[in-house]
C-alpha positions in Angstrom: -67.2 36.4 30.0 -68.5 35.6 26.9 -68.0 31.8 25.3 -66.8 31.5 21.9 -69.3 30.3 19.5 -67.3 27.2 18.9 -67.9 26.3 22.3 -71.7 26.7 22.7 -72.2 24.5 19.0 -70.0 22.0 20.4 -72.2 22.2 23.5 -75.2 21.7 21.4 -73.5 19.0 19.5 -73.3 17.2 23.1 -76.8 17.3 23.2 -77.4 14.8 20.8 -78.2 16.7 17.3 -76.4 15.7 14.4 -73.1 17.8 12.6 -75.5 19.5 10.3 -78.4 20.3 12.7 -75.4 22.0 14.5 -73.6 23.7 11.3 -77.4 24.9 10.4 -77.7 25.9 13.7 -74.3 28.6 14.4 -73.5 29.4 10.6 -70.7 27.1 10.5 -69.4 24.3 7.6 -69.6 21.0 8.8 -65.7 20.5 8.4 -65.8 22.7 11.1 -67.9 20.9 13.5 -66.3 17.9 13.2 -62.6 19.8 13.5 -63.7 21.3 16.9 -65.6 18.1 18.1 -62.0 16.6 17.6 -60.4 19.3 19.2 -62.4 18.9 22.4 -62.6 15.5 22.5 -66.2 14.8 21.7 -66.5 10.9 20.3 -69.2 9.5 18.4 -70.7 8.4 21.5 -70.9 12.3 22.6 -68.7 11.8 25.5 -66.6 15.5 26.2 -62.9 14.7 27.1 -62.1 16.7 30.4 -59.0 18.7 29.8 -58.0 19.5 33.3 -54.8 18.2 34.3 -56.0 15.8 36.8 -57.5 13.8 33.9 -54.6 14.4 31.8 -52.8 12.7 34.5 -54.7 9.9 34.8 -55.2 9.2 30.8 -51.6 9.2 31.0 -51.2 6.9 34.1 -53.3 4.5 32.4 -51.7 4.2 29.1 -48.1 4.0 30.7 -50.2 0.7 32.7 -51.4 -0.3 29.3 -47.4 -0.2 27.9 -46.1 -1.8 31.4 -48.7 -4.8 30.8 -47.8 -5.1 26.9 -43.9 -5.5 28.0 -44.4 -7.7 30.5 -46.6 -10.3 28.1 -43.3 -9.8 25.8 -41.2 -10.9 28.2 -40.2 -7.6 29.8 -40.0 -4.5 32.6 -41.1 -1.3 32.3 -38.7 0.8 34.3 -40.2 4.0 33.0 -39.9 6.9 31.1 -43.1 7.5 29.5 -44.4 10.9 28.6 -46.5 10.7 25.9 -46.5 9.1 22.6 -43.1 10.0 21.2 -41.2 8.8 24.3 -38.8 6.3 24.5 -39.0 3.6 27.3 -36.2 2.2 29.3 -37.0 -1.6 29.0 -35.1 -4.4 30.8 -35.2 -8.1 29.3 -36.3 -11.2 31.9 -34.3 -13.3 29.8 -30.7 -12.1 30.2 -31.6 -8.6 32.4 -29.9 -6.2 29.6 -31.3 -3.2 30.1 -31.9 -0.5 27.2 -34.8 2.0 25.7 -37.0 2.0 22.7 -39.6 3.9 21.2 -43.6 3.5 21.5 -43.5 2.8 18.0 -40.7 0.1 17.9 -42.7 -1.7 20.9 -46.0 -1.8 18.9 -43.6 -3.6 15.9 -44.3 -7.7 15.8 -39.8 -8.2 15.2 -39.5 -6.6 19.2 -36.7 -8.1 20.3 -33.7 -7.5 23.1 -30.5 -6.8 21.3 -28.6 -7.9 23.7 -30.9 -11.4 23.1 -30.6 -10.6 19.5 -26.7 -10.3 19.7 -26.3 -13.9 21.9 -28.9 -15.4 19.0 -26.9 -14.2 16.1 -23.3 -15.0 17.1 -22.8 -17.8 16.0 -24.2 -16.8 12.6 -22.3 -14.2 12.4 -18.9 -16.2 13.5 -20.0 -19.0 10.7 -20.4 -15.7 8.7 -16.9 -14.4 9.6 -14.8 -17.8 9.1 -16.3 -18.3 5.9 -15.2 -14.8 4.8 -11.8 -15.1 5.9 -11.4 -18.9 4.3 -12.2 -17.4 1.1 -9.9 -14.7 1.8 -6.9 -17.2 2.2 -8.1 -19.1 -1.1 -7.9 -15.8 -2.9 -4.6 -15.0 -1.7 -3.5 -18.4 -1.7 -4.9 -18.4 -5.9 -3.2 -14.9 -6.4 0.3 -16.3 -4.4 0.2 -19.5 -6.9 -0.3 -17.4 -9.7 2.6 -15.0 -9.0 4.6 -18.1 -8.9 3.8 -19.2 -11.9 4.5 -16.3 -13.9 7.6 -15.9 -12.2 8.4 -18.9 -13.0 7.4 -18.5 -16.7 9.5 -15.1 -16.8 12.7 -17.2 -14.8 12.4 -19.9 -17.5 12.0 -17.2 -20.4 15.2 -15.4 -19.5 17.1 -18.3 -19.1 16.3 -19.4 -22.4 17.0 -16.1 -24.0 20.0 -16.0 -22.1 21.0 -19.7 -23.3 20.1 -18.3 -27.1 22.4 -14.8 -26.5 25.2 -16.6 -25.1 25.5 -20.1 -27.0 24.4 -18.3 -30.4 28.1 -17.6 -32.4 27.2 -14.5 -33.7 31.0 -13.1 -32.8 33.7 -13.4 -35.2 37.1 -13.0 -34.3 39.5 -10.5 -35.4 42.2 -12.3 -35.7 41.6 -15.9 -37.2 38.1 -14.9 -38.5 36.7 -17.7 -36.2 32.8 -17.6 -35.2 32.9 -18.1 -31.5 30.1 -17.7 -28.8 30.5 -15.5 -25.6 30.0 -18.8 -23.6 32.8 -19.7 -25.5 34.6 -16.2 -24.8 34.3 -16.6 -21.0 35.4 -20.5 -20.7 38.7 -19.6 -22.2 39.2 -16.2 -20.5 37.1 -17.9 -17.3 35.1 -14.8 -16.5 32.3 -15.2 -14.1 30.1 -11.7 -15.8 29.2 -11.9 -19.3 31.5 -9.4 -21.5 29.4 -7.1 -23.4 31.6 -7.6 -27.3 34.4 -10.0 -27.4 36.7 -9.0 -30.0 39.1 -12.5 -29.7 37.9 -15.8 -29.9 40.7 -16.9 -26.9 43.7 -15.5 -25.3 45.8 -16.9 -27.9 44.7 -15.0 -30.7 44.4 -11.2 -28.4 48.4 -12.2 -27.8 48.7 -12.3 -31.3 47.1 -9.2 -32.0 48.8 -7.2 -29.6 52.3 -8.6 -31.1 51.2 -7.9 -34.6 50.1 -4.6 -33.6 53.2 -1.8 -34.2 55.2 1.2 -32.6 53.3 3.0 -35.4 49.1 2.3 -35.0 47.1 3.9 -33.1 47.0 1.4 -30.9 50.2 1.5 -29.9 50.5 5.2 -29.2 47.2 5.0 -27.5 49.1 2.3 -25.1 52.3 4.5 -25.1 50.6 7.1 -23.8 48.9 5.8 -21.0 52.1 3.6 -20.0 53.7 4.8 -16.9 56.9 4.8 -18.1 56.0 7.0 -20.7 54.1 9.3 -18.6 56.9 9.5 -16.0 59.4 10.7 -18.3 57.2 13.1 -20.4 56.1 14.7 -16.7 59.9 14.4 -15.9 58.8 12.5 -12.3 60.6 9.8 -10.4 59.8 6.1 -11.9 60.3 3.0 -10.2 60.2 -0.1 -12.2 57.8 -3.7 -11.0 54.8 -1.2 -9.7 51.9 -3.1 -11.0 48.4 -3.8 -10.0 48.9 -7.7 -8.0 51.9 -6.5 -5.9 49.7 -3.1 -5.1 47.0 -5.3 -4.5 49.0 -7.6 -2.4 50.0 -4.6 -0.2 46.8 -2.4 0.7 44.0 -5.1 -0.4 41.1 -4.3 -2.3 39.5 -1.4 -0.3 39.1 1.5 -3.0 41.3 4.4 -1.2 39.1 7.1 -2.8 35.5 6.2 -1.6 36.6 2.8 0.9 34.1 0.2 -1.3 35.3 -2.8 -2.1 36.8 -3.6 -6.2 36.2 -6.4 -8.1 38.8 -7.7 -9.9 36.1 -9.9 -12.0 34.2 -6.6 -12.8 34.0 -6.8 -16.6 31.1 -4.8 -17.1 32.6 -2.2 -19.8 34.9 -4.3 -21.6 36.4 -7.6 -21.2 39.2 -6.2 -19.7 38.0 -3.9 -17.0 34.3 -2.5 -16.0 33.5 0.6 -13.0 34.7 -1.7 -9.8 37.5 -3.2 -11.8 40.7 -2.1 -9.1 43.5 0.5 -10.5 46.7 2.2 -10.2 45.9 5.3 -8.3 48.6 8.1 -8.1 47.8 10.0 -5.4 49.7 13.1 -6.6 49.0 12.8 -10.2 51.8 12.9 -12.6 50.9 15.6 -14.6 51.1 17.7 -10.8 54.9 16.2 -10.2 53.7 13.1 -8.3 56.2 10.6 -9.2 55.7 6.5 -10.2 57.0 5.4 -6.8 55.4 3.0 -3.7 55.0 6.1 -1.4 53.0 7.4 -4.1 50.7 4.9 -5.4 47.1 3.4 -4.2 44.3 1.1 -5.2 41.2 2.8 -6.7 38.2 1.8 -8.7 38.2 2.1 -12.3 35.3 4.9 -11.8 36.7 6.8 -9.1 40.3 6.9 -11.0 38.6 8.2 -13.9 36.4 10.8 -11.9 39.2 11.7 -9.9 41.4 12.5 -13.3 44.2 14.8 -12.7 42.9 16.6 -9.7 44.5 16.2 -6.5 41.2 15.1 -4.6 38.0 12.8 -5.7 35.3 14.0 -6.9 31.8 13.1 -7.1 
């Protein structure tokens, strides 16, 4: 069989003549000498690298004994895996016998180190690391708490005072003897507990006075005529029994609201200063205008809100 002509320049390369003696000689660039001198092996020494596998074998035996001795000046043993250069080697450490694999090219780095080593080494860094981020933590939350106080604080204080201002300022006047009062004033005399939303009267004494004053004629008055059960009772034409009213109801079925079971409020005064949506009321439970009469067997406590959703329907609503 006929050699290649690579083969027999690299041949007379061997021999001792130089890579342009060679090129000169079998028509090739020098590039080209010096690729297939590489190729085969051929150093400057003009030694030919066997290719056989029994000396690829041994090459490799030798630099897996080179790697083994390296390790074991680091402080470690080679347990194997070599293959060639771009292997990874299972490595254990003398130290603290973790066992675990790096590359060739990681060994060769001057920072080789065991990470289990590395890991023991760094705790407490890492722990000084840790408590110093969480004590910072707690100031920040402990800063952002304080703050939160204080503008709560600030907004506390701030509504007090404009509460203070809206209930001591005597902006009211009354209707009746023209008198500038307060609501603080308003609530003293009528001893209400929520704050009215516009007092009319200045005390109790001047509302009795404006209800007497007020006659069978003003609007008032019908107003109050019509929603008087005595009234209603005869325009309906239903039974009517006289000393029904809202303490001796109370007295007998409590405060429970009959059409939803919450509880009333008799201090409720959050529509008017007489009555607001828990305020408790005379219920009928057959309404009037459907020929339920003004008698105890037909009477109940309600809230102000459910009475008024419940209207003249025979069942709540809502």
């Amino acid at each position: 069989m006929k050699r290649p002509k690579h083969y027999e320049a690299m041949v007379y390369y061997q021999q001792g003549h130089t890579v342009a003696e060679t090129a000169e000689r079998f028509g090739l660039r020098k590039t080209q000498v010096n690729n297939f001198a590489k190729y085969y092996g051929i150093t400057n020494g003009r030694v030919w690298l066997d290719t056989t596998q029994e000396a690829n074998h041994k090459r490799s035996t030798e630099a897996e004994q080179r790697y083994a001795q390296t390790l074991d000046g680091l402080g470690f043993i080679y347990l194997g895996g070599y293959k060639n250069k771009k292997s990874s080697l299972e490595i254990q450490c003398k130290r603290c016998g973790h066992t675990f694999k790096r590359s060739i090219d990681y060994i060769k780095d001057e920072r080789f180190e065991c990470p289990e080593c590395k890991r023991i080494r760094e705790a407490p860094i890492l722990e000084a690391r840790r408590q110093e981020q969480e004590r910072l933590k707690a100031q920040r939350e402990e800063e952002r708490n304080r703050q939160r106080e204080e503008q709560k604080q600030r907004a506390e204080a701030e509504n007090a005072e404009a509460l203070f201002h809206m209930m001591n300022d005597k902006n009211h006047v009354c209707t009746v003897c023209g008198k500038r009062f307060s609501k603080a004033e308003f609530m003293k005399d009528k001893g209400l507990t929520l704050i009215p939303t516009s007092p009319k009267y200045c005390s109790k004494e001047c509302e009795r006075k404006h209800r007497n004053k007020v006659g069978n004629s003003s609007p008032d008055r019908r107003k109050w005529r019509t929603e008087n059960h005595r009234h209603r009772a005869k325009k309906y034409g239903v039974p009517y029994e006289s000393g029904i009213t809202l303490a001796k109801l109370i007295k007998r079925d409590g405060l429970r609201c009959a059409l939803c079971g919450g509880m009333c409020n008799p201090n409720d005064h959050s529509y008017s200063e007489y009555a607001g949506a828990t305020y408790p009321s005379i219920d009928h439970i057959i309404p009037m205008s459907k020929g339920g009469g003004h008698t105890w067997d037909n009477v109940q406590v309600a809230h102000m809100i459910c009475n008024a959703l419940k209207g003249d329907s025979l069942e709540a609503t809502g």
